[in-house]
VOGU-3710 file (C-alpha; in Angstrom, 3 decimals, decimal comma):
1> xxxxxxxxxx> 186,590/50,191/147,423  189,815/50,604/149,197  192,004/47,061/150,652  191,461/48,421/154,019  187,690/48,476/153,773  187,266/45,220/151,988  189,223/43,905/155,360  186,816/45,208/157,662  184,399/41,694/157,716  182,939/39,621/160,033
11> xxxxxxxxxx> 185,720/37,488/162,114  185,968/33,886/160,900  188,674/30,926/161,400  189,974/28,280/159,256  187,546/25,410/158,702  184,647/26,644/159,908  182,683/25,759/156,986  183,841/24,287/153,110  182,225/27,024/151,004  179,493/25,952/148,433
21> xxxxxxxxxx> 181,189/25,112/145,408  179,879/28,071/143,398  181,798/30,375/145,696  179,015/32,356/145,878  176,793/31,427/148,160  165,347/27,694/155,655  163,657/26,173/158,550  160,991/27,166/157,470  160,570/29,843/159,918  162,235/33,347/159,875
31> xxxxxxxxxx> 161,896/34,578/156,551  160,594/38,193/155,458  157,981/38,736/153,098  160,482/40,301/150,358  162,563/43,490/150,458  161,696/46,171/151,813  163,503/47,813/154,207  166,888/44,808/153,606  169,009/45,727/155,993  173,076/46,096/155,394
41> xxxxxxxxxx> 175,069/43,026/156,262  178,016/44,267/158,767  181,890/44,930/157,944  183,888/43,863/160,905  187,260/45,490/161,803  188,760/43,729/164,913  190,644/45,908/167,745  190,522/47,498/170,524  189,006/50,400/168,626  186,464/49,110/166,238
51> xxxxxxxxxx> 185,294/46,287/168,078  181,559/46,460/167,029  179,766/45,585/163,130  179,131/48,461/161,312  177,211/49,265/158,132  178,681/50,432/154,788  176,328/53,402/152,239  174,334/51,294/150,107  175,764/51,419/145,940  173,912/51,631/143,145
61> xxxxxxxxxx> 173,250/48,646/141,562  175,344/47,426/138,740  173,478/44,340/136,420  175,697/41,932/135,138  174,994/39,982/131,936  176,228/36,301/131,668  175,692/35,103/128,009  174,676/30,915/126,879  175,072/30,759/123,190  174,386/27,614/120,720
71> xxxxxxxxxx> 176,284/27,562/117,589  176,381/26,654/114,098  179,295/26,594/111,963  181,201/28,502/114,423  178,802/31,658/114,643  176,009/31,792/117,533  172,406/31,544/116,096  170,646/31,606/119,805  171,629/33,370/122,612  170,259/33,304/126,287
81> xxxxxxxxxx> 171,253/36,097/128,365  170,422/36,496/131,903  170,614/39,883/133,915  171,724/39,770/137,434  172,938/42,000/140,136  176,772/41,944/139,827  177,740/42,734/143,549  176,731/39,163/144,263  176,562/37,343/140,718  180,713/36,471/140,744
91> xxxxxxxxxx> 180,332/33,546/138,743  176,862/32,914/138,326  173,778/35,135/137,861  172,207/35,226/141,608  168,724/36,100/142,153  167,765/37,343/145,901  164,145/35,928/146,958  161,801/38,484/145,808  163,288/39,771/142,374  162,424/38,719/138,959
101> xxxxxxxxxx> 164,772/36,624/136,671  165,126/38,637/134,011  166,872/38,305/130,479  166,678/37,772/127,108  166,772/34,983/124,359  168,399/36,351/120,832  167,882/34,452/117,613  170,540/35,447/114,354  169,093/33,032/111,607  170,593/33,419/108,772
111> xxxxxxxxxx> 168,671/30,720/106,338  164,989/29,985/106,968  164,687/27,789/110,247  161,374/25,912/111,118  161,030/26,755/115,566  157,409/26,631/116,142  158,094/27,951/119,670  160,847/29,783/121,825  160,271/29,116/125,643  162,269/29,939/129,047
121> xxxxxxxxxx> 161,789/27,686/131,613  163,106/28,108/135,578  163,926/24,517/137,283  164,420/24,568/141,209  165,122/20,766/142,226  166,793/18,540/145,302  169,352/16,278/143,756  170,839/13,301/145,574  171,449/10,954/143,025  171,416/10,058/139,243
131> xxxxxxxxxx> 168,129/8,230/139,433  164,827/9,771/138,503  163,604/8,738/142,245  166,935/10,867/144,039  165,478/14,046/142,173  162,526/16,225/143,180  161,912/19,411/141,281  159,856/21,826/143,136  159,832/24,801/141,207  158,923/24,579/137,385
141> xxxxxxxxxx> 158,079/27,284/135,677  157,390/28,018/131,866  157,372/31,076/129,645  156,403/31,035/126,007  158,096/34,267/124,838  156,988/33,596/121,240  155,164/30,636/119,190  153,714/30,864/116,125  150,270/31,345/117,574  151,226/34,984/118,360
151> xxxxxxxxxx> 151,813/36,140/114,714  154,865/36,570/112,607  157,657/38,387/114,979  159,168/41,210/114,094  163,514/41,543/113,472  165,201/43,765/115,526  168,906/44,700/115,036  169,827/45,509/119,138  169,777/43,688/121,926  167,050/46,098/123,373
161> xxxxxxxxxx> 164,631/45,345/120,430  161,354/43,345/120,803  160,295/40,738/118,342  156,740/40,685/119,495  154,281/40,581/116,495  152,916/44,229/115,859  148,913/44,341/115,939  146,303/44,125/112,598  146,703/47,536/111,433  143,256/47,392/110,199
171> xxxxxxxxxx> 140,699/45,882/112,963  138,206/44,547/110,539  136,463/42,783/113,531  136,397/43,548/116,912  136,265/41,583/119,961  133,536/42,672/122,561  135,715/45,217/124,018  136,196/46,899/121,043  140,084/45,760/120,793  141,292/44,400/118,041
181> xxxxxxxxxx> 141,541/40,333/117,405  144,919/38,707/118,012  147,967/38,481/114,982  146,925/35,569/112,887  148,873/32,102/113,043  152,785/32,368/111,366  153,191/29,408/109,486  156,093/29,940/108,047  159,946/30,009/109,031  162,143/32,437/110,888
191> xxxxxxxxxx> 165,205/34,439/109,245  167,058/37,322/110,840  167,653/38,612/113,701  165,067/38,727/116,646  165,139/39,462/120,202  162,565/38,635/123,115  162,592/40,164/126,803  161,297/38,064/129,528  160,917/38,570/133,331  159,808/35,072/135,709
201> xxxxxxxxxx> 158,982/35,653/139,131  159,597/32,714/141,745  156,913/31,788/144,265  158,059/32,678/147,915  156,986/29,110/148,681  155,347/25,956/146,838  153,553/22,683/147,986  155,653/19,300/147,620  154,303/16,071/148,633  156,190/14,686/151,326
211> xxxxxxxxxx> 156,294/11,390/153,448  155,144/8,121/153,148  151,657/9,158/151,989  152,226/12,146/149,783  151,277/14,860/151,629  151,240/18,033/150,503  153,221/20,477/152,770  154,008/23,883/152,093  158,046/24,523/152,229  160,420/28,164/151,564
221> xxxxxxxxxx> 162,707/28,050/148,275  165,946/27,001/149,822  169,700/28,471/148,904  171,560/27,250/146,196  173,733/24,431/147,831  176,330/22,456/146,084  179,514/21,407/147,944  182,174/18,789/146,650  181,847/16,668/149,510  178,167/16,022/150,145
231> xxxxxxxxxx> 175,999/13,907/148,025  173,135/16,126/148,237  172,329/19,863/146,515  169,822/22,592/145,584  170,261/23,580/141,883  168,094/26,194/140,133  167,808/26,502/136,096  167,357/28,644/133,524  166,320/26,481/130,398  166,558/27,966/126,702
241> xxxxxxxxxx> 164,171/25,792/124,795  163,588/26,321/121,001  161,187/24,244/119,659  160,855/22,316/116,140  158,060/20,362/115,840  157,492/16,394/115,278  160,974/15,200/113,674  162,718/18,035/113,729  165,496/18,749/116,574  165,145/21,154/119,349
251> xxxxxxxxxx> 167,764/22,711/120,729  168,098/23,667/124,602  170,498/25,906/126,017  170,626/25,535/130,246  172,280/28,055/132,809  173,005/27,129/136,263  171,689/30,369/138,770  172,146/31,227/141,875  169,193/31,811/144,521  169,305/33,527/147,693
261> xxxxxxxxxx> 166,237/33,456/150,451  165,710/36,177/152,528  165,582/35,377/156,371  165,896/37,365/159,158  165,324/37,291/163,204  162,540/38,866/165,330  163,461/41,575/167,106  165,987/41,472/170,061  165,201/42,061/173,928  164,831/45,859/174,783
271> xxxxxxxxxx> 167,831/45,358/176,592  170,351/43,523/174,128  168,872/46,523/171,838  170,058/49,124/174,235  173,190/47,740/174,722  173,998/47,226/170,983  172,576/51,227/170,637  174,658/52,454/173,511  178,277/49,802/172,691  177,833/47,898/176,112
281> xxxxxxxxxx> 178,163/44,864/177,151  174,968/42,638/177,051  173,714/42,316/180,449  173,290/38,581/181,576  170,568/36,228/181,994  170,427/36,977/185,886  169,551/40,584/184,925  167,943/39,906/181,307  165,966/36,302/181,149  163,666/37,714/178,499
291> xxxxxxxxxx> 166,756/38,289/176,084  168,194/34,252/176,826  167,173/31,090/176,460  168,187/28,735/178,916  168,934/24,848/177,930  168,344/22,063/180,552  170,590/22,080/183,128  173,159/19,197/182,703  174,764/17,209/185,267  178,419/16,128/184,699
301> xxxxxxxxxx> 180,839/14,164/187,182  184,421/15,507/186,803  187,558/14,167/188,307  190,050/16,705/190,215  193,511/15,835/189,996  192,620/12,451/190,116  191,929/12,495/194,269  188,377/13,741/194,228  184,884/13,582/192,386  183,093/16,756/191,659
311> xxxxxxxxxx> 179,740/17,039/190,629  179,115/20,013/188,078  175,408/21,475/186,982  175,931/23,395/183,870  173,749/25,546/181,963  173,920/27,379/178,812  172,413/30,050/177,506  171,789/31,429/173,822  170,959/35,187/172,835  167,151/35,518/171,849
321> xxxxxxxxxx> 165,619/34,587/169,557  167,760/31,827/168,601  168,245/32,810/165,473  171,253/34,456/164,144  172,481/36,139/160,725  175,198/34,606/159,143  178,222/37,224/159,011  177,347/38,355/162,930  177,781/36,776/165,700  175,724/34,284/168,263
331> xxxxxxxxxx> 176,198/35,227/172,092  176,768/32,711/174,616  176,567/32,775/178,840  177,500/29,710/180,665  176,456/29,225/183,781  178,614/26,669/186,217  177,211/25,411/189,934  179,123/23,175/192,191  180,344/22,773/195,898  183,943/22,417/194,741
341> xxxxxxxxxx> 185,620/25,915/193,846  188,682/24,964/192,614  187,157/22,594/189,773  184,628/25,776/188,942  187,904/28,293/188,835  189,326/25,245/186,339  186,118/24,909/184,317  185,464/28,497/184,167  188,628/29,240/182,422  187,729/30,811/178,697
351> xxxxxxxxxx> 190,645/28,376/177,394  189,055/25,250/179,495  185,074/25,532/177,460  185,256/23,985/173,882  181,974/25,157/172,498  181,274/24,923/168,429  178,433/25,197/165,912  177,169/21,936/164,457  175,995/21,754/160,466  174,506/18,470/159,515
361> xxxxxxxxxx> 173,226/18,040/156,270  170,255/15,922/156,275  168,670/13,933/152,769  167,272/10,709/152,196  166,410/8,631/149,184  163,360/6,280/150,144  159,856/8,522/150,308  158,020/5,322/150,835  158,954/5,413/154,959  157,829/8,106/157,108
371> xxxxxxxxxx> 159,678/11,415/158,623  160,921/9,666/161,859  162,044/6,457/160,350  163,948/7,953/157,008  167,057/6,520/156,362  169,033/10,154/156,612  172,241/9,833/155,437  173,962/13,100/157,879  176,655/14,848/156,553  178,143/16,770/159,638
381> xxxxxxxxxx> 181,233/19,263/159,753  181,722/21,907/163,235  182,793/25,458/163,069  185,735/27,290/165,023  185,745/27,028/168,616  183,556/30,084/170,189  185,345/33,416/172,303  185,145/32,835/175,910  185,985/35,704/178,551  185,247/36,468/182,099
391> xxxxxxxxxx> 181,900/37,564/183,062  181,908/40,864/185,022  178,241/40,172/186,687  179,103/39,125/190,769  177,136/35,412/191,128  174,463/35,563/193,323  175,704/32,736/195,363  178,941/30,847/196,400  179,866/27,999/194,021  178,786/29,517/191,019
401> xxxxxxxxxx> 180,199/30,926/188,105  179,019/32,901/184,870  181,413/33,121/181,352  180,356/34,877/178,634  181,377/33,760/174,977  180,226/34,299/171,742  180,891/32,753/167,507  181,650/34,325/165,142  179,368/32,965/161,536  180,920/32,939/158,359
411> xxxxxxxxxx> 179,765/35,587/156,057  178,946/32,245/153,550  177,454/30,200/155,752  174,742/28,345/154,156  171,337/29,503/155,584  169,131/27,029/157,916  166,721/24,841/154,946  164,307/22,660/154,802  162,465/21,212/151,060  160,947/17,670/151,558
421> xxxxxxxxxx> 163,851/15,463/151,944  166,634/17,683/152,729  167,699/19,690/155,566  170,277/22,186/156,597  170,332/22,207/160,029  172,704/23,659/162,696  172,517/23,720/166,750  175,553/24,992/169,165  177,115/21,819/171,162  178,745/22,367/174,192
431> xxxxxxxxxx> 181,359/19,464/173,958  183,433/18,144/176,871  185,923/20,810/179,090  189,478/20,609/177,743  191,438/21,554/181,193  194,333/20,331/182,867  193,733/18,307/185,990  189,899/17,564/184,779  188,644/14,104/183,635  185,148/14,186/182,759
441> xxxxxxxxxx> 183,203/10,840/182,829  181,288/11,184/179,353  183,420/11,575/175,893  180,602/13,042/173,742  178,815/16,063/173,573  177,171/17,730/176,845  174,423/20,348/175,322  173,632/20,633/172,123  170,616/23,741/171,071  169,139/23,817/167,843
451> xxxxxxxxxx> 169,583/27,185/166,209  168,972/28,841/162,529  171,291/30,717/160,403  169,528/33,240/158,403  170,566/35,965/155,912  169,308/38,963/156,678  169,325/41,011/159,994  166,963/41,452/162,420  164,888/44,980/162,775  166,779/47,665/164,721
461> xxxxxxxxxx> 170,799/48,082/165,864  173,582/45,557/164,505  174,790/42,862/166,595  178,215/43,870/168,474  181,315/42,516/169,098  181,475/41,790/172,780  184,613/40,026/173,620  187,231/42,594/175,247  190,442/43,077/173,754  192,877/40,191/173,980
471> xxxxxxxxxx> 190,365/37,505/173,830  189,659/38,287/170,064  193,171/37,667/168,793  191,938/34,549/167,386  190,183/35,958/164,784  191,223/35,573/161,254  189,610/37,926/158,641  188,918/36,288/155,820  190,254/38,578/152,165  187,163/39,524/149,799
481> xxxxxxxxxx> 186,902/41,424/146,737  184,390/44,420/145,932  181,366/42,497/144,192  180,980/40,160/147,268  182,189/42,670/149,990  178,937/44,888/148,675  176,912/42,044/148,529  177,522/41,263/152,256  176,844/45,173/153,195  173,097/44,439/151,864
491> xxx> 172,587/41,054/153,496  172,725/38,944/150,138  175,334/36,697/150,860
//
C-alpha cells in the first residue's frame, strides 16, 4: 500500500484517547451475530475534495504465526503456536468475535518424557488487582488435544503433521454401530517429534454472577483493554499445559491474545441515508426529528459584557441511533433560544461551543454491595474538542439559532463494555461556552448524553464528513502502517 493511501484515515487530534497498551486495539447492546456481511472501516482524506469516508477492496487474508517455546538445554522441546490474521495481529495474535483460535502445540523429545496429557486452555478475565477477589475469569475453556487415554500418538516430522493415534487396524470387536473400539490406553513415555492441531471457539456471550447476591446475568465478551494508567483490564489467554502426573513437574507455556467484539449500529434515518448516498449535508432536526435525538432542554444564565443577564435554553441533538463506529464520526446540531440576539450571535459562534466525548472507566472491587452503591473507582479522560460550523437551515423564529458540529472517533478507540464489574462507558458533554464578553453562572458541565462506541458499521452508506472546508483544518491524521491500515478497512480495529 502506497504512503498516500495509508494517510487517507479517519481525522483525529492529539489526546483524544491514550491507546491500549498493546497498540493494537460493549454495552451490551449493538452487537451483530458474527460476520457476515462485515462491513469496511473508512479511510479518510481531508479537503475540499475528498471530504467524505470511503471504503478500500477487501485483501486476502494473510495468517500470521506467533511462536511460545519452553526449553531445555538451550533447544525448544514444546512449542505453542497460534495462527492469527496478520492485518490486525501487530504484536499479538488478535481474534475478531466469531473466529476460531486456532494453532498448534509441537513436542521435540528427545529422551523418553513421562506427560500424561497435553491441553490448551483459553482464559478471558477482569483484572483489577493482585488479589484472588480483584480477578473474575469469565471465559475458561479447555481442550485435551492428546492424553494417554487416546492411544499412543503418532511422530510427525512437519509442522502440518497430526499426532493423533491411528485406529485398531484389526476391529476384533465392534461397538453397536459397527465402528471400531477406541486406541487402547498408552502407558508409556513420549520420544520424538509430535504435532497436534487445535481450533477453540469463544462463546458470543457467557453468564457471570453479579451483585450483591450472585446473580447470574448474561454479558458480551468485551475488547482486550490494558492501558498504563488505569488499574483495571480485560486480558484473554492462551495456556500451553503439559501434564506429568502426581510428583512430576508440569510445564505451562501462556500467550497473551488479542480479542475484538463485533458491534455495529441500527440502521440510519431514510434521510441521513440519502444524504450520505447523494454527499449532502444532513438535513436538521426541524426537517428530520426521526434521524435526532433531542436531550432536555437546559436553562443557563449568561452575563453580557458584564451590564446585562441573559437567559439561554439550549438543546442538543445527537445523530440516530446514538451509537457510533469508532473511526467515523458522531454528528451534532445545537439548538440556542433566547430574547437577547447579540448573546445568541456570541454563543452561536463555532469557536464559542466547547463540546467533547467523555470515557470513564468504571470497576469496583467489593461484590458484596449492590450495583447502585459500588464503590466505582472512575477513571475519566475527554477527547478533542468537536467541529462546529454555521447551520444553513433559516430558524423558524426570531431568537433562535441552529449550529451544526460533529467528532471525529479515533480509529482505536476502545469499544463501549460492560462484564460484571467493569465498564467502558462514554457520553458527549456539552461543557460551558468559551466566548469573549460571556460569563456563565455554572463552571461544570451543561449536557452530558450517553452514547456507545462500536466497531463495526451500520447497514447501508458510510458516514460523511460534513464540516465545509475551512472548519476541518483542525484535523490531524494520525500515520499508520499496512497491517493496521487493512485492518481498519474491514472494521477490526
Amino acid at each position: 500500500m502506497s504512503a498516500a493511501a495509508m494517510n487517507q484515515l479517519p481525522p483525529s487530534y492529539p489526546g483524544a484517547f491514550p491507546a491500549p497498551g498493546s497498540g493494537e486495539f460493549n454495552r451490551l447492546s449493538g452487537y451483530s451475530d458474527g460476520l457476515d456481511g462485515l462491513d469496511l472501516l473508512p479511510e479518510y482524506t481531508p479537503g475540499r475534495n475528498s471530504s467524505s469516508f470511503r471504503a478500500v477492496a477487501a485483501r486476502q487474508p494473510t495468517p500470521k504465526e506467533f511462536y511460545y517455546e519452553v526449553k531445555k538445554k538451550g533447544k525448544a522441546f514444546a512449542v505453542l503456536t497460534i495462527i492469527a490474521e496478520g492485518s490486525y495481529s501487530k504484536h499479538m495474535p488478535t481474534f475478531l468475535e466469531g473466529t476460531p483460535i486456532k494453532g498448534r502445540v509441537r513436542l521435540s523429545l528427545d529422551k523418553p518424557d513421562a506427560i500424561q496429557s497435553v491441553i490448551v486452555s483459553v482464559q478471558g478475565q477482569v483484572i483489577t488487582g493482585a488479589n484472588q477477589g480483584e480477578q473474575l475469569t469469565f471465559v475458561d475453556i479447555q481442550r485435551t488435544v492428546w492424553s494417554q487415554s487416546d492411544g499412543e500418538p503418532q511422530n510427525t516430522s512437519s509442522d502440518s503433521g497430526d499426532s493423533s493415534p491411528l485406529p485398531p487396524t484389526t476391529p476384533t470387536n465392534t461397538t453397536g454401530n459397527g465402528n471400531a473400539p477406541p486406541s487402547p490406553k498408552f502407558t508409556g513415555k513420549l520420544q520424538g517429534d509430535y504435532t497436534w492441531q487445535f481450533s477453540i471457539d469463544l462463546p458470543k456471550q457467557v453468564v457471570v454472577p453479579f451483585g450483591n447476591r450472585n446473580e447470574p446475568q448474561i454479558f458480551r465478551l468485551p475488547a482486550t483493554f490494558n492501558e498504563r494508567h488505569t488499574r483495571a483490564s480485560v486480558c484473554y489467554t492462551v495456556t500451553l499445559r503439559l501434564n506429568r502426573g502426581k510428583l512430576r513437574t508440569d510445564h505451562r507455556i501462556p500467550a497473551q491474545i488479542g480479542f475484538i467484539p463485533i458491534g455495529r449500529p441500527a440502521p440510519f434515518s431514510p434521510l441521513r441515508k440519502l444524504a450520505y448516498q447523494e454527499g449532502t449535508p444532513l438535513l436538521g432536526p426541524a426537517i428530520d426529528p426521526e434521524g435526532w435525538h433531542a436531550s432536555e432542554p437546559e436553562q443557563i444564565q449568561i452575563s453580557v459584557f458584564g451590564n446585562r443577564t441573559v437567559q439561554i435554553r439550549c438543546i442538543l441533538y445527537l445523530a440516530k441511533p446514538l451509537t457510533y463506529t469508532r473511526g467515523s464520526l458522531i454528528p451534532f446540531c445545537l439548538r440556542l433560544d433566547g430574547h437577547d440576539e447579540q448573546a445568541l450571535d456570541l454563543l452561536s459562534s463555532p469557536k464559542a461551543i466547547v463540546l467533547r466525548l467523555r470515557r470513564r472507566i468504571k470497576a469496583h472491587w467489593n461484590p458484596e454491595k449492590t450495583f447502585e452503591s459500588m464503590a466505582w473507582r472512575d477513571a475519566i479522560d475527554h477527547s478533542q474538542l468537536a467541529v462546529w460550523w454555521p447551520s444553513r437551515e433559516t430558524p423558524e423564529m426570531r431568537g433562535v439559532r441552529y449550529v451544526n458540529g460533529e467528532l471525529h472517533l479515533k480509529v482505536d478507540a476502545n469499544p463501549t463494555s460492560a462484564m460484571a464489574h467493569f465498564r467502558i462507558e462514554y457520553s458527549a458533554v456539552l461543557f460551558p461556552f468559551d466566548s469573549p464578553g460571556i460569563v456563565l453562572d455554572k463552571t461544570e458541565q451543561i449536557i452530558e448524553q450517553p452514547v456507545e462506541v462500536v466497531t463495526a458499521y451500520a447497514p447501508g452508506p458510510r458516514p460523511r464528513m460534513s464540516a465545509p472546508p475551512g472548519y476541518e483544518d483542525t484535523a490531524v491524521v494520525p500515520q499508520i502502517d499496512t497491517a493496521m491500515a487493512f485492518a481498519q478497512h474491514h472494521g477490526f480495529v
